[in-house]
C-alpha positions as CSV (number, residue, x, y, z in Angstrom):
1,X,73.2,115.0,3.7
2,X,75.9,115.9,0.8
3,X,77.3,119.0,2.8
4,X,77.9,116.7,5.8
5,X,79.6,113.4,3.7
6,X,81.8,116.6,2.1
7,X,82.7,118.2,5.2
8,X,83.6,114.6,6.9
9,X,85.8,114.0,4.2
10,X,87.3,117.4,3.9
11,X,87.9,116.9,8.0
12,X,89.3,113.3,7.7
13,X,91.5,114.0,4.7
14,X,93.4,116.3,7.0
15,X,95.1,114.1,9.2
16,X,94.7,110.9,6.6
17,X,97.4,113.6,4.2
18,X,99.6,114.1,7.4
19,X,99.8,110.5,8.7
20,X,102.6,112.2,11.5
21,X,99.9,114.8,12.8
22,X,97.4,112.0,13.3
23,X,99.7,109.8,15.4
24,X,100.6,112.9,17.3
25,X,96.8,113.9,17.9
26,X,96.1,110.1,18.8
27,X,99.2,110.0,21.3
28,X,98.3,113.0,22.8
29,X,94.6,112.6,23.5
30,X,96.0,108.8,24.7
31,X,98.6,110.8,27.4
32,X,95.6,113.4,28.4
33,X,93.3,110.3,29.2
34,X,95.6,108.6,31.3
35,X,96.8,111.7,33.2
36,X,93.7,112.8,33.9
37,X,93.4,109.6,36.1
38,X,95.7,110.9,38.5
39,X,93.9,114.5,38.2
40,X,91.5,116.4,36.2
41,X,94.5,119.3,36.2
42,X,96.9,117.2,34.7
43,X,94.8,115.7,32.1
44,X,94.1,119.2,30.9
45,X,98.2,120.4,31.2
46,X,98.6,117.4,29.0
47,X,96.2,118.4,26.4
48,X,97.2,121.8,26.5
49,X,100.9,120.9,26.4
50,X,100.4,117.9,23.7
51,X,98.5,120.4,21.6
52,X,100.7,122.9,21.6
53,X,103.9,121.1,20.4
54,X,101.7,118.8,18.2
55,X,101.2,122.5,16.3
56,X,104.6,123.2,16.5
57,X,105.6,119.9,14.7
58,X,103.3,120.2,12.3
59,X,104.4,124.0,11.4
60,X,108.0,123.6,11.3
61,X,107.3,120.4,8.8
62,X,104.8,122.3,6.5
63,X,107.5,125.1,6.5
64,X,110.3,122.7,5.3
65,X,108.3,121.4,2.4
């Protein structure tokens, strides 16, 4: 029960550190959802898309610090 409490804090403490990368995650899971009520296609192209640049946002600012 120790290694899970661990690992959910080692997983949480990422995006609590990086309080821009959680918004990001949030807003792009939030986009995902509500395009995938016009199509399962677009929901994914969201995700896909929002993923992609949320990783780019978070390597460019890691790289300036």
């Amino acid at each position: 029960m120790r290694v899970f409490t661990r690992l959910f804090r080692e997983l949480a403490g990422l995006f609590v550190d990086d309080g821009l990368l959680a918004i990001l995650v949030v807003r792009t899971v939030a986009a995902a959802a509500i395009a995938s009520l016009i199509s399962g296609l677009w929901g994914g192209c969201v995700l896909l898309a929002g993923s992609l640049w949320t990783l780019c946002i978070s390597v460019i600012g890691t790289r300036r610090e």
